[in-house]
C-alpha positions as CSV (number, residue, x, y, z in Angstrom):
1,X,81.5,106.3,118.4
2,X,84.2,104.0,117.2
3,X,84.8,100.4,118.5
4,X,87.1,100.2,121.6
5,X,87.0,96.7,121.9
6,X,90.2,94.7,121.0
7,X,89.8,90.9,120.3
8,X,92.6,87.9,120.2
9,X,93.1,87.8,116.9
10,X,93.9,91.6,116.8
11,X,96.6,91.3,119.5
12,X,98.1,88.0,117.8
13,X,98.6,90.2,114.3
14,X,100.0,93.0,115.9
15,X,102.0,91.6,117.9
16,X,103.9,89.7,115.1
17,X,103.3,93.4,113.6
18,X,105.3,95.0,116.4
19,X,108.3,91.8,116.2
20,X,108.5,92.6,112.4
21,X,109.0,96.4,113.0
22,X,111.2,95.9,115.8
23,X,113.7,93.8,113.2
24,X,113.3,95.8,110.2
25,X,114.1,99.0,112.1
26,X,117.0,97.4,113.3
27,X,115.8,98.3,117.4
28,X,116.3,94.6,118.2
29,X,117.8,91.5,116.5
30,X,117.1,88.8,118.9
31,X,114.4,87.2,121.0
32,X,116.1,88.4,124.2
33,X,115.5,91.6,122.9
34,X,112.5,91.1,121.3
35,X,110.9,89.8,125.2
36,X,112.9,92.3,126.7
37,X,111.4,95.5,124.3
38,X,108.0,94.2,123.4
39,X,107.6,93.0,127.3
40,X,106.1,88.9,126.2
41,X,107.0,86.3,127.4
42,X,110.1,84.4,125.9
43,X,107.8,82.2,125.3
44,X,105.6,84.0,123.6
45,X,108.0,85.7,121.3
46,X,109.6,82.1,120.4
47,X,105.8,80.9,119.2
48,X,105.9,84.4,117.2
49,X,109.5,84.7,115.5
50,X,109.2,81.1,114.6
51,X,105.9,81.7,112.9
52,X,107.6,84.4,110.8
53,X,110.5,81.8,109.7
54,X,107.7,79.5,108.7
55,X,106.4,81.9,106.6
56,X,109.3,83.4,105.5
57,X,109.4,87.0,107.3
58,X,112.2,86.8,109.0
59,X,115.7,84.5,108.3
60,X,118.3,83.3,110.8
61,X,121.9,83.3,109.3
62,X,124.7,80.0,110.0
63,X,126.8,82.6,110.9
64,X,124.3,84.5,113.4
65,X,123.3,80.4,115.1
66,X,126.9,80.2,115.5
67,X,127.2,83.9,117.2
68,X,124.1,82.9,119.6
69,X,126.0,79.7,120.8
70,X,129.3,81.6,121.6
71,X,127.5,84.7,123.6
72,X,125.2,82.4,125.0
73,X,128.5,81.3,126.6
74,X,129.8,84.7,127.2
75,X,126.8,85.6,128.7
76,X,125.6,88.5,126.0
77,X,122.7,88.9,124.0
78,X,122.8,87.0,120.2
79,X,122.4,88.9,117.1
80,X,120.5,86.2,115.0
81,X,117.2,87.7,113.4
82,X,116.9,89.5,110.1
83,X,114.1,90.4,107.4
84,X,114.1,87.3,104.8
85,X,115.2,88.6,101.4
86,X,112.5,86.5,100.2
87,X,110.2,88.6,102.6
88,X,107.0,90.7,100.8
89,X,107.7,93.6,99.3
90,X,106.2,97.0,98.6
91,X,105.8,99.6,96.0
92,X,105.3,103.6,96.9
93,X,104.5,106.2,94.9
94,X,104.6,110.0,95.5
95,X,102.8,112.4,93.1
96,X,104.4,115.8,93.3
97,X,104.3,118.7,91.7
98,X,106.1,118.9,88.7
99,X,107.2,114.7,89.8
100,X,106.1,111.6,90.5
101,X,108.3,109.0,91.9
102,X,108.1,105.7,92.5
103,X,110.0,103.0,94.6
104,X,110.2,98.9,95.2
105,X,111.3,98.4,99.2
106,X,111.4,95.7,101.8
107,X,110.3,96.0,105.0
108,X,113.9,97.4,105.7
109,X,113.4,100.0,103.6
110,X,116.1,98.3,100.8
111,X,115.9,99.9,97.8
112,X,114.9,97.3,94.6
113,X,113.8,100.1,92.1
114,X,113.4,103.9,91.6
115,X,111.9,105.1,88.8
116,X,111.0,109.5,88.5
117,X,108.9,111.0,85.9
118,X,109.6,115.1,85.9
119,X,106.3,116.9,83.9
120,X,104.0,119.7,84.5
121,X,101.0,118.1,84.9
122,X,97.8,118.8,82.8
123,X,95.4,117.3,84.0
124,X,94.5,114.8,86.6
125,X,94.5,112.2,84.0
126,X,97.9,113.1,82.7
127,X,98.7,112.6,86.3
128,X,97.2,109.0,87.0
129,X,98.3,107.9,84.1
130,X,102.3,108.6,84.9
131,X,101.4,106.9,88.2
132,X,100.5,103.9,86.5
133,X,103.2,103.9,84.3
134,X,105.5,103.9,87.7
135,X,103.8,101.2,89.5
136,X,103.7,99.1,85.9
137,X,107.3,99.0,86.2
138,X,107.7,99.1,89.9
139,X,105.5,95.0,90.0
140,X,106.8,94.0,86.6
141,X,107.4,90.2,86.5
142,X,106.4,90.1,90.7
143,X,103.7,88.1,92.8
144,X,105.9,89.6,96.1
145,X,104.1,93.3,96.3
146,X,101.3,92.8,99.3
147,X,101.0,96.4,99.6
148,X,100.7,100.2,97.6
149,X,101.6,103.2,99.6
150,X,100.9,106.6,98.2
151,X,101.2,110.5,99.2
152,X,100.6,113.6,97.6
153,X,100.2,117.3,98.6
154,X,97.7,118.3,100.8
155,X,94.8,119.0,101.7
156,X,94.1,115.1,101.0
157,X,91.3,113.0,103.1
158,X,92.7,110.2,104.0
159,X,89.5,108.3,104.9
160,X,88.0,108.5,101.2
161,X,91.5,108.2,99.8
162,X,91.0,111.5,97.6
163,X,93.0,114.2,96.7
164,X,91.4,117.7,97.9
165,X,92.5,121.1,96.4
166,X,96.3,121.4,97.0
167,X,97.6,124.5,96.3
168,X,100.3,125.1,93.7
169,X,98.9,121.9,92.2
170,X,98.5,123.0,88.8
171,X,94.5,123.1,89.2
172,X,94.5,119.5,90.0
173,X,91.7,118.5,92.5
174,X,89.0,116.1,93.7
175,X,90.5,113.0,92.7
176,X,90.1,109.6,93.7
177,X,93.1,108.0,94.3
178,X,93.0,105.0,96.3
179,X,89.7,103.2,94.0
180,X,90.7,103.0,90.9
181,X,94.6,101.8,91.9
182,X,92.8,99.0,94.2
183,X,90.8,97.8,90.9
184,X,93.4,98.0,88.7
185,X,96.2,96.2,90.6
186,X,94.0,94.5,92.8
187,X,96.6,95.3,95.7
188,X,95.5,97.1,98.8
189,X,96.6,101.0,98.7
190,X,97.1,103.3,101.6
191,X,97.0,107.0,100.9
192,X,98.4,109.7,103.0
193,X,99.8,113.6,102.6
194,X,103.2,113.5,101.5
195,X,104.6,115.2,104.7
196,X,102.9,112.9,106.8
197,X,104.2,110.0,104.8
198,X,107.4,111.5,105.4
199,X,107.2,111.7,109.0
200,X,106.0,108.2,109.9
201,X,109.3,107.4,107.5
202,X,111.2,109.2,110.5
203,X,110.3,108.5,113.1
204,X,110.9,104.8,112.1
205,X,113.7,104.3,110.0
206,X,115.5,108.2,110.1
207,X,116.0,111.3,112.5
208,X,113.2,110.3,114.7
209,X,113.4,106.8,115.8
210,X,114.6,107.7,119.7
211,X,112.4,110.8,119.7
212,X,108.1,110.5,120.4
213,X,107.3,113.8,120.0
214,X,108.5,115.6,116.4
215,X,107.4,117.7,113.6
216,X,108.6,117.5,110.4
217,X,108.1,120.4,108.0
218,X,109.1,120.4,104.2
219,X,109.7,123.7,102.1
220,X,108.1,124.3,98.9
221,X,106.1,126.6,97.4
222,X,103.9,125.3,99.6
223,X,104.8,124.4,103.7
224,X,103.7,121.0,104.0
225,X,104.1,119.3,107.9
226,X,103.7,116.0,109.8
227,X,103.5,115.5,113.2
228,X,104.5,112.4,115.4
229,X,103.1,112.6,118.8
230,X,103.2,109.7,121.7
231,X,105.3,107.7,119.1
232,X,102.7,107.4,116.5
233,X,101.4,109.5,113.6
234,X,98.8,112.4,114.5
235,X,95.6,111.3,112.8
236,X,92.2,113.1,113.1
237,X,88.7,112.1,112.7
238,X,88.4,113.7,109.9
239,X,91.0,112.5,107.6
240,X,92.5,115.4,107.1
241,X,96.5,116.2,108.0
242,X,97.8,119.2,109.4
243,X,99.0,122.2,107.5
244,X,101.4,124.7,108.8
245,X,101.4,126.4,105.8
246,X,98.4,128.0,106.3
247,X,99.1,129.3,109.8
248,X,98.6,132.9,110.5
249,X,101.2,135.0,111.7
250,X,99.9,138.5,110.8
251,X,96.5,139.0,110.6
252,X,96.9,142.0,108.8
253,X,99.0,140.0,106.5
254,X,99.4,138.7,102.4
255,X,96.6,137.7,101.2
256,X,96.9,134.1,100.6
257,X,96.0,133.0,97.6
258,X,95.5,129.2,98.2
259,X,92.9,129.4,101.3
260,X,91.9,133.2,101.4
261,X,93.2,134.2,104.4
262,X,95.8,136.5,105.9
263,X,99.0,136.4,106.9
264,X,100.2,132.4,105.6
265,X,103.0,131.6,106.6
266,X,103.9,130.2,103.6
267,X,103.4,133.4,101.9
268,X,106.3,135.0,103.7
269,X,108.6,131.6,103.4
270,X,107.2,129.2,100.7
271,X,110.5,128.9,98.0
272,X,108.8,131.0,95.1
273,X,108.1,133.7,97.6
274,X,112.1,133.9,98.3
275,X,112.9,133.9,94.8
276,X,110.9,136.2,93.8
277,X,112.7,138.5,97.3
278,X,116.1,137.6,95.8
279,X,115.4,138.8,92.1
280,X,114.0,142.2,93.6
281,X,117.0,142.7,95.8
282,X,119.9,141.5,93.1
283,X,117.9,142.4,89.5
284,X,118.7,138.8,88.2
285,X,116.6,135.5,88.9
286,X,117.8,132.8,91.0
287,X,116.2,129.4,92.0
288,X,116.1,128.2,95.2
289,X,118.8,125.8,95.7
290,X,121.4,128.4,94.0
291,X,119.8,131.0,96.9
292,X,120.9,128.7,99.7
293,X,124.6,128.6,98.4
294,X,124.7,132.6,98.5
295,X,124.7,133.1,102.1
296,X,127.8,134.9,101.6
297,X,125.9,137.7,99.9
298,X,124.4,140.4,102.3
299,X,121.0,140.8,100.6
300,X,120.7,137.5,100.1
301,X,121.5,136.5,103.7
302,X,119.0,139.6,104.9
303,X,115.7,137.7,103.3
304,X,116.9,134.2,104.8
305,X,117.4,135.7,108.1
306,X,114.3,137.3,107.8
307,X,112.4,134.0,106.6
308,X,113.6,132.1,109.1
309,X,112.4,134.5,111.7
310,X,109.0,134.6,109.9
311,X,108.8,130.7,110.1
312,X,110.3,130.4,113.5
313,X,107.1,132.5,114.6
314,X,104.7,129.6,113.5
315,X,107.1,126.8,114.4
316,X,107.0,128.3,118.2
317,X,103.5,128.5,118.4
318,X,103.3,124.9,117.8
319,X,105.9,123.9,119.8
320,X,104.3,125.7,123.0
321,X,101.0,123.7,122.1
322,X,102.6,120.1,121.2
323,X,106.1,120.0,123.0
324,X,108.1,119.0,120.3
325,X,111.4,117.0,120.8
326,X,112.8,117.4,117.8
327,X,111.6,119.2,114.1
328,X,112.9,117.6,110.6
329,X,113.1,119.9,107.9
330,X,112.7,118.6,104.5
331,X,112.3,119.4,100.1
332,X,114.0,122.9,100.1
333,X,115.6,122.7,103.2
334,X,118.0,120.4,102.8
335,X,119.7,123.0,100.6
336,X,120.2,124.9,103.7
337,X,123.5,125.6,105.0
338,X,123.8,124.4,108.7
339,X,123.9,127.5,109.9
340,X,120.4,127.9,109.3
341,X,119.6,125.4,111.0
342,X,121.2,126.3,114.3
343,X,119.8,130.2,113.9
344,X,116.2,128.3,113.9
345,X,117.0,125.8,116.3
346,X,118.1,128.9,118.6
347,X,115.2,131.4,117.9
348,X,112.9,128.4,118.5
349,X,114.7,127.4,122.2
350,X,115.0,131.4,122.8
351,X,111.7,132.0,123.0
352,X,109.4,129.5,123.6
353,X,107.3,129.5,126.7
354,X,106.9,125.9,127.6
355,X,109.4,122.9,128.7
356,X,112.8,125.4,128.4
357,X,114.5,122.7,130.5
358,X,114.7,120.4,127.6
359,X,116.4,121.4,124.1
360,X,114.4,121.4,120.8
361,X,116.5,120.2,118.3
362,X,116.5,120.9,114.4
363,X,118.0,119.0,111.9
364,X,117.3,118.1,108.3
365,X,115.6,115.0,107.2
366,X,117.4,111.7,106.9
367,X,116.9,110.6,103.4
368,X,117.1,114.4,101.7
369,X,116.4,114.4,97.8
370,X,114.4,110.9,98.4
371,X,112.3,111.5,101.3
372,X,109.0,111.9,100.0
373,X,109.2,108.7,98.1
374,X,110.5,106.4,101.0
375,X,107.7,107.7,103.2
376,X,105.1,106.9,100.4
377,X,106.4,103.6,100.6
378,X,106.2,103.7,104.6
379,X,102.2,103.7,104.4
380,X,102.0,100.8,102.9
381,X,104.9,99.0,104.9
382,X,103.7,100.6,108.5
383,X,100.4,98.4,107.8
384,X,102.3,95.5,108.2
385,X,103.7,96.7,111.6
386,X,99.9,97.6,112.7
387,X,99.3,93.9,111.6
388,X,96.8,94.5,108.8
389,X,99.4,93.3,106.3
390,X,100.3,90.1,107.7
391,X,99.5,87.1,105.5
């Protein structure tokens, strides 16, 4: 049975945790709002915020102290607080498959440096050895990094840090990811799935920051998914992520060939499945971001149509389970021409069984082609909202 105790020094580090988030997601920008959406004292968040000035968090602009004296006047709430530029930063990297991508951020998500390596990996090796080539570059010439986040396809267990048997993955399994980056940088690193990753980026910098319940699904050969619920990222005991891809929706289905079972969804929908649909019905290849431009062309439009009901059937048996408010669609999908988007947004509202009242919405990710990275990053950074990575 875990601990459910909760001691001062907890509470003191996430709180600051929770004023740092608050800023950096831009929700508040003052100590009136700070007291106001955190619910301490004025007090309190005074002691707090000027902690994090001390220790260079968080900055308060001239022209901000001179904005605070003139609404102070008018009666209306300062904007005065922002994340030091001098703040700690964080590197992210996302192994993918045929990528790897790495990134430098703030706690604001700002951009420092992007680096992408495009290879059809080998081995695991060949693959660890590209990430540290990333991350090389990514802390060259800093002492600023206080964090690593990392994602890759699933299955992953979280708990160990280790890379399972993803599918599509070119064979590559069983590999510790989280050890040997900790010894070599000597920098704590935070491992998660990739979809995951990208969901906690959501729901606090993108699509889902005013939603608490969302799914976010990204299409690849694979159908990888995160799930926000209650305002915080779904976590199980035992380390492992969900995976949508592998729901059954005919059990007299495909045979998958990643798990063994029958009737994956991502058998009907993953994006090699739909090319390989589209070269049957026109005699010509096509790759998957060409296929979303064709929806002018019947056959073509046919198999989307027909994928999109074949996902809408798993999305809906989720959504009668979880409730979702909103679902992000991700990798492939934001290819997709809106119309798409509102045929699975209606199919899902149409026939759902639970909550009809209340509208759920589709939309594609916020940060498209550079989604998977920025949640990466998000790992790392969301440990300094929890208050772990508060020096």
């Amino acid at each position: 049975m875990s601990r459910l105790g909760v001691n001062k020094d907890y509470l003191k580090k996430r709180n600051r945790g929770l004023v740092l988030q608050l800023i950096a997601t831009e929700r508040c920008s003052s100590r009136i709002e700070l007291s106001r959406q955190t619910g301490l004292t004025k007090t309190g968040i005074s002691a707090i915020v000027n902690e994090l000035l001390e220790k260079g968090y968080l900055t308060e602009t001239e022209k901000a102290k001179e904005e605070e004296e003139n609404t102070k006047a008018q009666g209306r709430s300062p904007v005065n607080l922002e994340i030091a530029p001098g703040s700690p930063k964080y590197a992210g990297v996302v192994m993918g498959r045929g990528f790897a991508e790495a990134v430098l951020c703030d706690m604001r998500l700002k951009l420092y440096k992007y680096e992408r390596i495009e290879r059809e990996w080998s081995s695991s090796e060949e693959l660890m050895e590209a990430v540290c080539v990333l991350l090389d570059h990514m802390l060259e010439g800093r002492d600023d990094v206080i964090g690593i986040g990392v994602s890759t396809p699933g299955p992953v267990d979280v708990k160990l840090g280790k890379i399972i048997n993803p599918g599509y993955f070119h064979g590559i399994k069983n590999v510790s990811v989280t050890e040997p980056l900790r010894e070599k940088y000597g920098i704590p690193i935070f491992l998660d799935h990739d979809v995951q990753s990208v969901a906690l980026m959501e729901q606090l910098y993108g699509s889902g920051k005013d939603y608490q319940d969302m799914l976010v699904i990204c299409v690849d050969e694979g159908f990888g998914s995160g799930i926000i619920m209650g305002g915080r990222r779904y976590e199980s005991n035992s380390g492992y992520p969900p995976e949508i891809g592998h729901l059954s929706i005919d059990h007299h289905g495909n045979r998958c060939g990643i798990c063994g079972n029958l009737g994956c969804l991502e058998t009907y929908v993953g994006t090699e499945v739909i090319e390989r649909k589209v070269e049957a019905a026109l005699g010509k290849k096509k790759d998957y971001q060409s296929i979303c431009r064709m929806d002018s062309n019947p056959k073509v439009r046919k198999i989307m149509e027909e994928m999109l009901m074949d996902l809408s059937s798993a999305v809906i048996s989720l959504e009668n389970i979880m409730n979702f408010e909103i679902i992000l669609l991700g990798l492939g999908a934001i290819y997709w021409p809106e119309r798409y988007l509102t045929i699975l947004e209606d199919l899902i509202n149409d026939r759902k069984f639970s909550n009809k009242k209340v509208r759920t919405l589709v939309r594609k990710t916020s940060f498209l082609d550079k989604a998977m990275v920025l949640g990466a990053v998000c790992n790392a950074i969301n440990r300094t909202f929890e208050g772990e990575l508060i020096v």
